[in-house]
Structures are given as structure tokens and as C-alpha cells.
N, C-alpha and C positions, 0 to 999 in steps of 0.2 A: 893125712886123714884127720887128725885132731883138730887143725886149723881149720878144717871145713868143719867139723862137728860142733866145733866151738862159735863159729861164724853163724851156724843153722840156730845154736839156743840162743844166741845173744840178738836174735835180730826172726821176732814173728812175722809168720808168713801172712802176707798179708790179700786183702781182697779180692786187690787188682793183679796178683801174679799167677801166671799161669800152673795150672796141674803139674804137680809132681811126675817127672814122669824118668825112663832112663836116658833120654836124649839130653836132658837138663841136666841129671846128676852129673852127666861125663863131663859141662861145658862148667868153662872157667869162672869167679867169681866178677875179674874186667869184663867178660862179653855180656855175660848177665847184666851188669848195670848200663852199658852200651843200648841194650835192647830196651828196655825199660824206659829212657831217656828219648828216643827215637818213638815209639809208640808213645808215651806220651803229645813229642811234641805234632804226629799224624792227630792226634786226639783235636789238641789245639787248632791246626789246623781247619781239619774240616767242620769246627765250630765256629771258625772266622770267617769261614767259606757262605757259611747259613745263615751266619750275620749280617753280611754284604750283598747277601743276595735278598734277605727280609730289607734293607736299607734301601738296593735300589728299585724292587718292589714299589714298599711305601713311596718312594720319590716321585717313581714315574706314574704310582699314582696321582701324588699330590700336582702335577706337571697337567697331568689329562684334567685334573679338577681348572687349574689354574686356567689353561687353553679355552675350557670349555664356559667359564663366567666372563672371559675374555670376547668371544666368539657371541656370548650372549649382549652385553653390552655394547659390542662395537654392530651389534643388529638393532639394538633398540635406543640406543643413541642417535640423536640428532649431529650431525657433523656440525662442527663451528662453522657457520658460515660466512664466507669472503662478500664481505657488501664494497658493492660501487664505491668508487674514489668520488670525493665531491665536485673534481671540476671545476672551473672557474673560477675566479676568486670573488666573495660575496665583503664587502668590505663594510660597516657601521658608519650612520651620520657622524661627522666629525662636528659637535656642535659648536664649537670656537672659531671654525673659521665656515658658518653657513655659507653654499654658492647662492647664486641670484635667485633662485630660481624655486631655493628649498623654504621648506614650513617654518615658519619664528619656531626657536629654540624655545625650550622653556625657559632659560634665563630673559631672553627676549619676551617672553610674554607678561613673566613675572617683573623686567624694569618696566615695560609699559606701562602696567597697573598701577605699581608703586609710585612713577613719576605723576600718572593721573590724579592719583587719591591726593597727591601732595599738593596737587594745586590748588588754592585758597576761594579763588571764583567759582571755580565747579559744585565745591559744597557735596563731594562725592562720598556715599557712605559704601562701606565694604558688602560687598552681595549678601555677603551671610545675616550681614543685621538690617539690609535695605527695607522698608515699606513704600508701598506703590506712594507715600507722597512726600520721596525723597527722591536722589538723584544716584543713579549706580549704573555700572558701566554694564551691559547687556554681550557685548561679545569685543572680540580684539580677533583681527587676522592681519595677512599681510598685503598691503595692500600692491599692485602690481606695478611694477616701473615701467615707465614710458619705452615702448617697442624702440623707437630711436636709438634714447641710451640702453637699451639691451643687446641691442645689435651693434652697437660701436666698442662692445665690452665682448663680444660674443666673438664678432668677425675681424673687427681691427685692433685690439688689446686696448682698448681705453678703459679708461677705472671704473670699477664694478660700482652701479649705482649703488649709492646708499638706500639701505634695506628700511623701509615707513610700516609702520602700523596703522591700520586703519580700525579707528574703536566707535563702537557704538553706543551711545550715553541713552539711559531713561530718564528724564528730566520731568520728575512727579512734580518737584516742589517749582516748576515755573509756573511762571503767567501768561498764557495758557500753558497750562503743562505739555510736555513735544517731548521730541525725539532730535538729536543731534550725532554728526559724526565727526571726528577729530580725527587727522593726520599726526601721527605723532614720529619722531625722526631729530637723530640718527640711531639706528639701534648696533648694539645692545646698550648703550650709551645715551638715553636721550636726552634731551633739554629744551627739544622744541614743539610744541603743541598749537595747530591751527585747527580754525573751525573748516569743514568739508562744503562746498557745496559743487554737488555734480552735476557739472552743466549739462548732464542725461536727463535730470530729473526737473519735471513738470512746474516743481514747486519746492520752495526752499524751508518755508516751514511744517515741517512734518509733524502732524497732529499723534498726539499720544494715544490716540485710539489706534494708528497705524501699527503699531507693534503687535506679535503674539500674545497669547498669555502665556509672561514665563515662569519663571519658577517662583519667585519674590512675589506674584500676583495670586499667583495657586496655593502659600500660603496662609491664604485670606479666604480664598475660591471656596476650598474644599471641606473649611469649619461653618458654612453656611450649608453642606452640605450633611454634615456629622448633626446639629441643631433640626435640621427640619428633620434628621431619623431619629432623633429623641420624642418627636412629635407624633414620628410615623411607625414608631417600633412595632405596634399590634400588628398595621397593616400589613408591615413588610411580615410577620412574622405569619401573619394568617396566610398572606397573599401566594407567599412563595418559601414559605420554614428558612428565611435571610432575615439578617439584620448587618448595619453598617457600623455603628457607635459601639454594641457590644458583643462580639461575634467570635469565634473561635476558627483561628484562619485553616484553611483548607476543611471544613466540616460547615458551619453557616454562614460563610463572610457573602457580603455583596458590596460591588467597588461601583463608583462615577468616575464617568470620563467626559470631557469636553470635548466638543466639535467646532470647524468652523465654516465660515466667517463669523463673525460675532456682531450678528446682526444682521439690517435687508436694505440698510443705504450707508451712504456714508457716512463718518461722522457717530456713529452709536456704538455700543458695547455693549449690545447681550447675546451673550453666551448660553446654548443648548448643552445641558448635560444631562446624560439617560445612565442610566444602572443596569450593568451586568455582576452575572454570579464569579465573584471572586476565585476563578478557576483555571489551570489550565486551557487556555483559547478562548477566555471568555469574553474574545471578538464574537462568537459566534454563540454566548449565552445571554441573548438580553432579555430581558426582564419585561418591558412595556411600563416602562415609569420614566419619567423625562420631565426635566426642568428648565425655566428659562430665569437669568439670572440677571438683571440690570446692574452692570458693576461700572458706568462712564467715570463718575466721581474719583477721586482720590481717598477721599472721605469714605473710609470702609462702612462705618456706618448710613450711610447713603447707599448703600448697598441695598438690592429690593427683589424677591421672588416676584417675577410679574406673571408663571403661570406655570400650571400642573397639566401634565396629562397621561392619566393611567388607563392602562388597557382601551388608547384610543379616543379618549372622552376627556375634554379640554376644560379644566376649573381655572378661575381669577386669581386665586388664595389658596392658602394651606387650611384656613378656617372652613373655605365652602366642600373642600373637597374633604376633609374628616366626617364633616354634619351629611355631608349625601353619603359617605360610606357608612357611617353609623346606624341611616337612619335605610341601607338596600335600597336605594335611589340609583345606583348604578350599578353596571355589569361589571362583577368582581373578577378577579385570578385569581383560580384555584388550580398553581403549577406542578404538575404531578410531580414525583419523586420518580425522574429517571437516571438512568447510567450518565452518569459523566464522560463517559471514555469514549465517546463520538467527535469529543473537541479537543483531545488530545495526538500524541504523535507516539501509544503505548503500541505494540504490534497487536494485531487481531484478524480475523476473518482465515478461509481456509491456506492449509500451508502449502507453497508453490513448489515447496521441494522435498524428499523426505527427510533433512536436517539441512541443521545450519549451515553451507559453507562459502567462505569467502569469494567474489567477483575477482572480477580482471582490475589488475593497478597499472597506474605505470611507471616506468622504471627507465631510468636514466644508465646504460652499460656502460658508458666510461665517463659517468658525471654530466654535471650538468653544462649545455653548450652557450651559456650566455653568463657576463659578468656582472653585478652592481657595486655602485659607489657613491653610499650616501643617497642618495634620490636621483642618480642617476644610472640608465641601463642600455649595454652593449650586448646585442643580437645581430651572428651575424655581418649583414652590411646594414643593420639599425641602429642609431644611437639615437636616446632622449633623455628626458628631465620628466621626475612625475612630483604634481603637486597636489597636495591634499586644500584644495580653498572649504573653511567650514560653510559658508553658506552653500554652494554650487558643489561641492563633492571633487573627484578626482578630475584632474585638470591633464593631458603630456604635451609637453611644451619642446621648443627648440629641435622638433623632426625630423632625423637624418638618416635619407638613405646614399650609401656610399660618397659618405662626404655631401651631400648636395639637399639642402634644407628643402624640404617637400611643406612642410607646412608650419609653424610659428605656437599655434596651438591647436589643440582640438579638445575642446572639453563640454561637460556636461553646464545645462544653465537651468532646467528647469524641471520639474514634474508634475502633472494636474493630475486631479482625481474628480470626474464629472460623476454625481450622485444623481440617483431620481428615487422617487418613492410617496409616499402620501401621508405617512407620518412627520412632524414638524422636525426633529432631528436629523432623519438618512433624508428629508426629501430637498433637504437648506442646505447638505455638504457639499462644499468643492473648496476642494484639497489645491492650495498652493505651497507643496512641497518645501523647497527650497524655504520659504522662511523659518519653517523648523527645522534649518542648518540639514541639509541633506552630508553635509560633512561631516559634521557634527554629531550625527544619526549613522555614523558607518563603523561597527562594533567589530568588535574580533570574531575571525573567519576558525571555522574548526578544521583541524588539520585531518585531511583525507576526505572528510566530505564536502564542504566549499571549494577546498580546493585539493589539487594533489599532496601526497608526502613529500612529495621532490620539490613543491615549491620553494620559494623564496619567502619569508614574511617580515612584516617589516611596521614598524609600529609608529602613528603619529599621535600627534598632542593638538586639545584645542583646550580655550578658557574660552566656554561659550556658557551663557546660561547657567556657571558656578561661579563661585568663591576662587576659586585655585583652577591652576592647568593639570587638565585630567589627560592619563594617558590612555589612551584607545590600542592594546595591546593585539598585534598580529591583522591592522585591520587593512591592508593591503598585503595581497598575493601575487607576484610574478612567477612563471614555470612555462616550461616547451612543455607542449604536445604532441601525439600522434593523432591527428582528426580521423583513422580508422579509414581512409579512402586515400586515392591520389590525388594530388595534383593535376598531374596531368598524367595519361599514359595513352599506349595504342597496342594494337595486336596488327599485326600483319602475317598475309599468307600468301607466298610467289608460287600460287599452284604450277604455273610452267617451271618453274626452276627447280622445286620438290626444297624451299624451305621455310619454316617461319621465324619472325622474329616477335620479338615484344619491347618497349619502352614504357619505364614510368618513373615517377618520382612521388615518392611520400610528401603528405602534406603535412609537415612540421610549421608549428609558427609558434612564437610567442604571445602570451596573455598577460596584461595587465589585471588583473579584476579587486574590486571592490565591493560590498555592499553596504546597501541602505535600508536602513529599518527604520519608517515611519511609521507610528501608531502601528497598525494590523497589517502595512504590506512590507515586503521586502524585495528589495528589488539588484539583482545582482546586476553589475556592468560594468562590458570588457572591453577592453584596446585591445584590439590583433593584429599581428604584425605578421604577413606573410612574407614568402621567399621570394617573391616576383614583385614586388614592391608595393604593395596590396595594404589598407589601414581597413578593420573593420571596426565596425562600433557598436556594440550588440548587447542590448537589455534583454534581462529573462526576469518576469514577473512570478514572485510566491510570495507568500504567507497566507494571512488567511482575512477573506471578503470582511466587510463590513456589513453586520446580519443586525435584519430588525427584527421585533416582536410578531409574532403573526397577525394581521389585522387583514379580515376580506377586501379592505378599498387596496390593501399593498399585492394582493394578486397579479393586476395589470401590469407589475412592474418589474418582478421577479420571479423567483422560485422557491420551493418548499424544500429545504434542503435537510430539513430533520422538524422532528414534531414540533411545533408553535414557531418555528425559527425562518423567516424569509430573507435572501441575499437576493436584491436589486439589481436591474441593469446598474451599468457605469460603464465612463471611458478614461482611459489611461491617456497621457500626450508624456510625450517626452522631445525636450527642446536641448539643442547642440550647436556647436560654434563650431569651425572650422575656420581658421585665419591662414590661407593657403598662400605658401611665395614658392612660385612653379618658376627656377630659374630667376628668379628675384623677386622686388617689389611689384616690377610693372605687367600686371597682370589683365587677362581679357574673363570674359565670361559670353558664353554663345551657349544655344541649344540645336540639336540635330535631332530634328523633328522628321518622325519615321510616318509617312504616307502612304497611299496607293495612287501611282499614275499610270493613265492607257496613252499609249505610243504606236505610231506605222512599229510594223516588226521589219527590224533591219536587214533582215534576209529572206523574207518571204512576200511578195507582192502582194496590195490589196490584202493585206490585212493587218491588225492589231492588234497589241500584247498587253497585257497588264501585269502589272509587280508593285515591288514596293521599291521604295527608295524613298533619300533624306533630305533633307535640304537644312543647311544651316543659317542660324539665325542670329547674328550678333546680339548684344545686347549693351546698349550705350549708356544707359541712367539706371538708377536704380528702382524706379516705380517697370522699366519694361524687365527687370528678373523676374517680377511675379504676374505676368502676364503670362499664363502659355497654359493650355489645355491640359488638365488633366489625362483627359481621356486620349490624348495624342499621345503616343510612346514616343520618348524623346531619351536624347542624352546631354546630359547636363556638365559641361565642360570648361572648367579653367585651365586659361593658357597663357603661353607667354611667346608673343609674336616674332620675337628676336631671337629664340631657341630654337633648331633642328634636329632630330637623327639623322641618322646615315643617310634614311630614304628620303631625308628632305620632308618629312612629316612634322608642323609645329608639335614642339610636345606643348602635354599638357595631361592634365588629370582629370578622372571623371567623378564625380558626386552621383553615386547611384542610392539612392532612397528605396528601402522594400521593405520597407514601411510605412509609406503614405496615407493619411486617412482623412475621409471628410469630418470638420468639427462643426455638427448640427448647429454648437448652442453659440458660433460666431455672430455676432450683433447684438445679444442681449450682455444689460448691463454689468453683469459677476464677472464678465467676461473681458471687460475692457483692459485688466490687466495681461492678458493674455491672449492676445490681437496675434501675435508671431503664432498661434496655432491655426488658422487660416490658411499659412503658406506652407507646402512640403518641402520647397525651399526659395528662398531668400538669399540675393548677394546684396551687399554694400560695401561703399569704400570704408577701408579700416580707419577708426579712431581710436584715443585712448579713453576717451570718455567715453564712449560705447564698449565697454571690457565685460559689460551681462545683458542682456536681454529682462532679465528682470529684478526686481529688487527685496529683501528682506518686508518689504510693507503690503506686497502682492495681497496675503492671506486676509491682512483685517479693513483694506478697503480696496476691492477689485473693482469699483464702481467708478472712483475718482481716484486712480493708478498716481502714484508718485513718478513711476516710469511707464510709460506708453513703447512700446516696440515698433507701432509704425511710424514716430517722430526719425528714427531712423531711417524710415523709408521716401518720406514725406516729402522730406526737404530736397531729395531726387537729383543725388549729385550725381558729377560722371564717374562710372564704374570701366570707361575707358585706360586702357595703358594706367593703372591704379591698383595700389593694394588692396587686396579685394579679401573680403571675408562672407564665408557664407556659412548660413543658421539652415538647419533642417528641424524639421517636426516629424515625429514618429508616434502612431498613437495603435488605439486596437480597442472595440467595442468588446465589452464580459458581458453575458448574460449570464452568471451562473447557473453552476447547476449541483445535482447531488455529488457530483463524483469533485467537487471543490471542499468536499468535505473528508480531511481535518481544513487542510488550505490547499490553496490553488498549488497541480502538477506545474513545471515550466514547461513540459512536454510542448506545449502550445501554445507557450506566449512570450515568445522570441521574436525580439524585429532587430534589426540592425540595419545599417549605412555606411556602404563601402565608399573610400576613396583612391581609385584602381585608376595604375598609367593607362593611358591613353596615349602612345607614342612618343612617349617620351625614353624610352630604350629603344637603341636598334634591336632589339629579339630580349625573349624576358629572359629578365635579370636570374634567375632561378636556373637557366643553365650551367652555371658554375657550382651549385650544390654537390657535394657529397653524396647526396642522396637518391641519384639515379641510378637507374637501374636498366639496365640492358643486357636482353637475352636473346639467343641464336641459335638455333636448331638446324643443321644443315643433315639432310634426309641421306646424301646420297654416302655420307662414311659413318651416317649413326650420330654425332658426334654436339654436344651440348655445350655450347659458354654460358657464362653467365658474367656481365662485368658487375660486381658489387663497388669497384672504385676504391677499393682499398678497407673494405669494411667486410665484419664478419655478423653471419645472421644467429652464432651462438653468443650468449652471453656467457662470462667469464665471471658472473657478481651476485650477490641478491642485494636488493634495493634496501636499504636502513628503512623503515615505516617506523612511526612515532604514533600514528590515532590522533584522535580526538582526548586521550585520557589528560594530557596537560592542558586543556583546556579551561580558562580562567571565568571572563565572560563581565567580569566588574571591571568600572573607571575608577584606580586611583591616582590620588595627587600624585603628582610627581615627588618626590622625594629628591 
């Protein structure tokens, strides 16, 4: 009892220990700290217990946070998307070792130059310091190797001609001053330099007037133009709130431009130049001010305004027409202050949708199905060569279907622009294209809208009309299509049998395309390569008309297409080559001329039937291709008499033109250059001196033509068993109208010229495609196929698209 008493004083009772009570006093001091020990650690416990349970609480909250921004983002995130494989392999010009067939490298253009300038006879100044009465080279291209050796290099391995340049000299400072061309060779390497004379051409010294006005000439042009606005500042400023010498661009500028021909015979040099408002489209802002400029001389100062004509009312001088406008002698312009935004491409008018959104693209699901290399391209059972020529534009050469050369070339040669009107400016134009290098004029395509995103692009160079070789970035486009229709298909329904079927095949092809931008029009144009061995050649006309001031005599001639503004009839022509070897060289030409004949009826007595039927008609020289009626339907067919099908059918090819048109103003003198617009088509035996239809000199004398197109036909060799080439023309009258306003839709100004077998496959080639489709419905167990041929109608991809946003739009040097 002491030891417990002694134990109780030395050790205070504390907090945590239970009431005194007699069950405790009887228990030992061991069980006692036992107890305490145990109750504590129950304590510990279930404060661990509340710990881990507040721990996986917050957890499984922070888990539902985490799930729930998870769940939120994987809904408003875009999934990466799986784009199309590119398919085929798209390879770059190797410019060191150019084929036959490709555009002078720029190294090639650039030793041409150099070896020209260096030559001591020539007396050649550099473009950039040239003046009209010196001597500078005007363009360089390549010139084409003789079909022969192209084809003994092509078809039997013999050595690849050597590659010629063909340059173009302005020779100011001769006696008379002219125009010369020079073969220069061998490239890239050259050392040999002759003078050209193309036994095409009518005449060998080609007068200095023959040329455009180029850049080295405009120069000089257009500070005779800047002087007479120092004289006219009031006018201009009263007449229409423009000026040209001191003006603040996009708020009062107004521009000149030049027209041609230059001049109304041969032999002269003046040049019409009118003023529009320095604007957006300001094809379609003119002003009613026009100038005529006598610039024949080399002698710039011999240079002579030889006449004014404002608002329709024709002055001698700048002296007489200041003194009658000072003194209200004439009827002034007084151009109101309208909206601009009628000559632009800004959007306006009501919206066709309730927002913006994106059209139908198209999209290549396992790449694209055709290959390039360097300038040449595999579709297919097509292979060719595309060449950019700067005068003539795109050119596709060496044309192979399933190994078997269809045609040599097929390219563009020419473009006319027929004006009319009653003012002295729109009512003098006609436009010969090609000598303002339709090549040369063919800029970068934007990507998605000229062409697809899936396309190809592919960029050439010309030294035309500069200093240096400019590159023309992205300005040919190759891609497959879907044409949105078939080919070919059918439905069938075996009502006795209880089932139907269907066939069809998509109409895939390939496109070549290019455009051309001359002055105001633009002109896009495609090679099509179909699956049944089909070449189409199809011009679609846009940009925007050439608009004159409004005057009452120019009523008769046009339309009013916005206040004070009239856009004129005119006609378009568009001229083509086709140098076709059907089975070879020796080729025919016939037409199957489609008639009506009455006949006894074979199975009915005493009486007779009428139909149509054809009769063919050979064609032996070449003055009888262009003999044959219009108005007769016919088919126009090269052949080759030693080739069969199956059925014993000559193959051969057909020339279908659906675009023919009459060209009113044939006979009159402007026109002399441009005789092959007369015929819708035209064969001749192939030459290599006949390689264009027309020539760089077309535009500044169409009167007395350096090249005539029916000396071609004239001389009326035989187009018997001969390699035969035929030229089509395609054309199409514009009346505008308002709805050409910003510029012409293409909606309706598409011609093209197919050249479709004509039995020359046993059954079309197009049944081997991929792309057919066959379905069967049999009634009587329900029961559906469908042969896709091994293809799926889900896509597996989304298409890469790039836009227009990398679009450049500038020529620089090459570097």
C-alpha cells in the first residue's frame, strides 16, 4: 500500500486518464499502463483512418477534375489529321543535263547573252542601257531541232541534237535600221553565231518598224507622255480631279497605255495612247483622252504628237487644244466622283449564303496517280514532254499513248483580238498576241484557285524584253481531275428476269494548264489527256474587256456597262498546230461528209426511204483540206493506210473542232497576217520551216506580213501517204455586256478541239481503268454487288491544301 501511495503522489493524475473509480484502484499498476498504451494507439489510429480517407477524397476529386478537362478538350480539339501520301514521284529540272525537248536553262540563256554581247560586229548594248538607236538583243528562246534528228534520238538512240538558241536582235543603229535573228549553238557552251533567215518568211530584211513596242522603246514613249501632263495638269485636274506627273498613287494617279498596230499601213510608227484612272481594273476606267504619237525615227527627238482627242473631238496639237479649252470652244468632262469598287474583284452585292463557308476541293486518297520529270509527264497509258516556247506559249511534244506516238506536237500558235468601235483608239485595235510573247505573258497560277491544291507546279524562265532571265514562278499546273460526270455508263433492267444492273466509269483525266495574261485579257489553256485516248485542247477566256469612254457614235458598237464606260463588240481567234504521226510518218487526211440520201426501201416495194449517211472523201494536196462546206457535218480524219484493228478498221484519228467560227474581217488588209483564220482547219505536209503559223512581226505590220500562212498552203504539195500537220482555228464573237463587269465569267467562253481515236483500238482503251464500276441487283434473293475493282469509296486521308496565301506574283532574276 505505500508503494501504490507513493506511486499516486509522485506521478499527477492526469487529463487523459480515466475517473477514479473502485475497479481501477483493485487493477495493477502493469495493466494500467497496458491500457493507456492501447487507447492511445486506437486514438492514432482512427486519426489515420480520417487522414486517408480526406487524401482519397481530395484525389478522386482532383481525378474527376482531371477526366473532366480531359473529356473537355478531347471534344473541342481538332484531331491531327492523317493527309494523303503524295503518290508519285514529282522529280525537279535537272538543269545540267537539259533533254531535247526542255526550256534553255538559265545558264543557257545567260551564255547566249554573254557570247552575243561579246561579239565585236554586233555592236550589242546590254537591255538595261539600250536606246532605240542602238542595237540589243529583244528575246532568246530555243529554237526547235529538226523533227528527223529528233526522232532518230527519240526512237533509234542517236545523239541528242545539239540544243540552238534562237535570239532576236533590234538593230536601231543599222542602215536602215531592222530586225535580225541569230542561231546561236552549241549550248550551254557556245561559240557559233549565224545570221537566221527562215525560208517561211516572205522577206529577209525585216524592217524596224516590225517589232513591238518594247521595254527600251517605252522608255522614251512614256516621258513624252509625263511632258504633255505638265502642259495638261489644269485639264486633267479640272476634267476628271487625275493627274499623271504629280499625283498620289491610289487617291489621283491616271496611267497611259499603248495600243496596237502602230499605225494604218505598213512601214509607219504611230502609236495610240488613251488614259485610264490608275486603279484597280483600270481596263475598264477610261478617261476619253487619247494620243497619237509619231515615234518611226530613232532620233527620239524626232518624235511628234501628231494628235489629241478629248472627249471625242480630234485637235492637230497640244497648242490648239489648250486655246479651244481655255477659251469653252469644246465640250468638256466633267467626271463625276464615283465608287471605284465596280472595277475591282472586292466582294459586294447580296450574300448567297448566311456565312462564309468553304466549297467542294478535290482530294487525291492515295496521292496523286501520275508522275513528273523535269518537263516530262506519265499518266497512265500517257507519256509527254511540255515546253514552255516564250513567243507561242505552252507547246506538249513527243505524245504517247501506250507506247505508240499519237502525235509529235500539239501546240498553241497564235491569238487575235478583232476590235471595232468609233473612237480612233478601241476602233484601230487588233491584237496580235503572240508577239507580246504569249509565253512570256504566262505568270504564276494561284494555288487553289487556277488551279487545284493537288496540283503539280512548276516554274520556267524567259530572257524576253529584260536585262536578265526572269523566273516565271509556279507558271504551269499539272493535276487529275474528277470532271463530276462519267465517262461512260448505263443502267439496265431485265424486267423478265426481275434484275437490274448498272455500269460506269469515272471521268478522270489529266490537265496540263497554263495562262496568259495580255494587256486586259487572260486566257487560260489546257491539254487533256483522257482514259480512252482522247487529247482535248480547251481555251477559257477572262479578265477584263477593253472599255472605252462613252461617246453616242460608240453606241452602235457596244454596251453600257457602267456610267460613261462602253465595252465593244470583238472577236477572239485562237490558232493550234497538231503535227499528228497515226502509226508513223505516212499519213492520209479524208473527210466523212454526213448527208441526206432517198433510196428504193430494201424491204418494202414501191417505195422510198430517206436517212443520212457519209461518204468519204480523200484529200490529196493540200489546197483540197480547205475546201469542204462548212455547213456540211463532216469528220475530219487522219490516217494511216497500213494500220488495222482487229476489225480491220484503218486506224486513225479524228480532229473534231467545236469551236469553229466565221472570221468576217478575212480579205481586209490588217488581216493579211492572219489568213490561217479563214480555215477551221487546215492539213499540210510537215516542214521544219513551217514550226509556226505566225511570227513575232504579226502586230506592227499585218498588212505586208513577214509570214503569210497560206504560202503554206499555196504551194499545194501532196498530203498523200505524208506527214501531215494540221492547224485548227477556234474563235467566238463578245458582245459584252453588264454582267462582264468586274471581267468576263469563263462560264461561256470555253471552246476547245478534240483529237479522238477513230479506230485505231479494237474497243476503248479505257476498259482497263480502275475506275469502273459495276453493280447488280438480283430481285429474286434481295441480294446487291457492287464491283469497285479493288478500290474503297471511303477515304482514309484529308487532302494537305496550301491556298493562295504563298502566292508571289513578281519576276525575279534568277539568281
Amino acid at each position: 500500500m505505500e508503494l501504490s501511495a507513493k506511486n499516486t503522489s509522485t506521478h499527477p493524475k492526469s487529463s487523459e486518464d480515466p475517473p477514479e473509480n473502485e475497479e481501477h484502484d483493485s487493477e495493477t499498476p502493469l495493466t494500467n499502463s497496458k491500457e493507456k498504451r492501447r487507447d492511445k494507439e486506437l486514438e492514432e489510429l482512427k486519426w489515420s483512418q480520417q487522414i486517408s480517407c480526406r487524401i482519397v477524397t481530395f484525389g478522386a476529386i482532383i481525378i474527376v477534375v482531371i477526366l473532366a478537362i480531359v473529356v473537355v478538350v478531347l471534344a473541342t480539339r481538332k484531331p491531327e489529321p492523317i493527309y494523303c501520301k503524295s503518290g508519285f514521284e514529282v522529280k525537279p529540272r535537272d538543269f545540267r543535263n537539259p533533254n531535247i525537248f526542255d526550256d534553255l536553262t538559265p545558264e543557257e540563256y545567260r551564255a547566249t547573252r554573254d557570247y552575243m554581247l561579246s561579239v565585236p560586229s554586233l555592236k550589242l548594248i546590254p537591255f538595261g542601257k539600250a536606246t532605240v538607236n542602238s542595237s540589243y538583243i529583244l528575246s532568246i528562246d530555243l529554237f526547235p531541232p529538226m523533227k528527223a534528228d529528233a526522232l532518230a534520238y527519240l526512237d533509234k538512240g542517236a545523239r541528242m541534237p545539239d540544243r540552238v538558241a534562237n535570239v532576236v536582235i533590234v538593230r536601231g543603229d543599222a542602215q536602215p535600221p531592222a530586225i535580225e535573228e541569230y542561231l546561236v549553238s552549241p549550248l550551254p557552251f557556245p561559240t557559233n553565231h549565224k545570221l537566221y533567215r527562215n525560208p517561211a518568211y516572205r522577206r529577209h530584211l525585216i524592217p524596224h518598224t516590225s517589232h513591238i513596242v518594247d521595254n527600251v522603246e517605252i522608255r522614251f514613249l512614256h516621258p513624252m507622255a509625263t511632258k504633255l501632263s505638265e502642259q495638261l495638269y489644269e485639264v486633267f485636274m479640272e476634267s476628271y480631279g487625275l493627274c499623271y506627273h504629280n499625283c498620289t498613287l491610289g487617291i489621283n494617279c491616271m496611267t497611259f497605255f499603248e495600243t496596237a498596230p502602230s499605225g494604218r499601213k505598213s512601214g509607219e510608227r504611230k502609236t495610240w495612247m488613251w488614259a485610264f484612272k490608275d486603279i484597280d481594273g483600270l481596263y475598264i476606267q477610261p478617261l476619253g483622252f487619247e494620243i497619237l504619237i509619231e515615234h518611226k525615227s530613232t532620233i527620239v527627238e524626232e518624235w511628234k504628237i501628231e494628235m489629241i482627242v478629248y472627249n471625242g473631238q480630234k485637235f492637230e496639237s497640244v497648242d490648239e487644244f489648250l486655246n479651244k479649252y481655255k477659251r469653252n470652244e469644246i465640250k468638256k468632262i466633267n467626271l463625276k466622283k464615283t465608287s471605284d469598287i465596280y472595277s475591282t474583284y472586292l466582294r459586294r452585292g447580296k450574300d448567297p449564303l448566311p456565312k462564309a463557308t468553304e466549297g467542294p476541293r478535290l482530294m487525291e486518297p492515295e496521292g496523286r496517280r501520275f508522275s513528273v520529270s523535269g518537263q516530262h509527264v506519265n499518266y497512265m497509258n500517257w507519256d509527254f514532254d511540255i515546253h514552255m516556247r516564250t513567243i507561242t506559249g505552252l507547246q506538249v511534244l513527243d505524245i504517247r499513248f501506250q507506247g505508240e506516238r499519237i502525235a509529235y506536237e500539239v501546240s498553241l500558235q497564235e491569238v487575235l483580238v478583232v476590235y471595232s468601235g468609233y473612237g480612233p483608239t478601241q476602233g484601230t485595235t487588233f491584237y496580235y498576241d503572240a508577239s507580246w510573247f504569249l509565253g512570256g505573258g504566262s505568270f504564276e497560277l494561284a494555288r487553289g484557285v487556277d488551279c487545284p491544291d493537288t496540283a503539280v507546279y512548276i516554274d520556267v524562265h524567259h530572257l524576253v524584253n529584260s536585262e536578265d532571265v526572269l523566273r516565271h514562278k509556279n507558271s504551269i499546273c499539272i493535276f487529275e481531275e474528277n470532271a463530276g460526270m462519267p465517262l461512260r455508263r448505263h443502267y439496265f433492267n431485265a424486267y423478265a428476269r426481275g434484275n437490274t444492273a448498272y455500269g460506269g466509269l469515272l471521268d478522270h483525266h489529266l490537265v496540263v494548264r497554263t495562262v496568259a495574261t495580255i494587256w486586259n485579257y487572260d486566257y487560260l489553256f489546257d491539254y487533256i489527256f483522257y482514259l480512252n485516248g482522247a487529247i482535248e485542247v480547251k481555251v477559257s477566256a477572262t479578265g477584263y474587256v477593253q472599255a472605252t469612254f462613252d461617246l453616242l457614235n460608240e453606241r452602235p458598237y457596244g454596251s453600257l456597262i457602267y456610267e460613261g464606260v462602253m465595252a465593244n463588240l470583238h472577236q477572239h481567234l485562237f490558232h493550234f498546230k497538231a503535227d499528228m504521226d497515226i502509226g508513223g510518218l505516212r499519213n492520209n487526211y479524208a473527210t466523212l461528209d454526213i448527208g441526206l440520201e432517198t433510196i428504193n426501201h430494201p424491204w418494202f416495194k414501191n417505195e422510198t426511204k430517206s436517212q443520212i449517211h457519209f461518204t468519204p472523201r480523200e484529200k490529196k494536196h493540200e489546197m483540197d483540206s480547205v475546201k469542204f462546206s462548212d455547213k456540211m457535218p463532216s469528220y475530219h480524219i487522219i490516217y494511216n493506210n497500213r494500220t488495222q484493228n482487229r476489225q480491220g478498221q484503218t486506224k486513225a484519228y479524228r480532229v473534231y473542232n467545236r469551236g469553229a467560227v466565221e472570221f468576217i474581217m478575212a480579205g481586209q488588209s490588217i488581216a493579211n497576217a492572219c489568213k490561217w483564220a479563214k480555215y477551221p482547219i487546215a492539213v499540210t505536209k510537215q516542214k521544219d520551216t513551217e514550226y509556226m503559223s505566225t511570227s513575232i512581226y504579226a502586230q506592227m505590220d499585218p498588212w505586208d506580213p513577214i509570214l503569210d500562212f497560206e504560202d503554206f498552203l499555196s504551194d499545194n504539195e501532196s498530203i498523200w501517204d505524208e506527214d501531215l500537220v494540221a492547224w485548227v482555228t477556234m474563235g467566238v464573237y463578245h458582245i459584252p455586256s453588264a454582267e462582264d463587269v468586274p471581267s468576263t465569267p469563263t462560264a461561256w467562253s470555253k471552246l476547245s478541239f478534240f483529237l479522238a481515236p477513230f479506230n485505231y483500238f479494237d474497243e476503248c482503251p479505257s476498259m482497263s481503268s480502275y475506275d469502273l464500276i459495276n453493280i447488280y441487283n438480283v430481285k429474286n434473293n434481295n441480294e446487291l454487288k457492287v464491283d469497285m475493282n479493288g478500290k474503297s469509296t471511303v477515304p482514309a486521308c484529308s487532302q494537305k491544301t496550301e491556298g493562295p496565301f504563298k502566292y508571289y506574283g513578281a519576276l525575279d532574276p534568277v539568281k
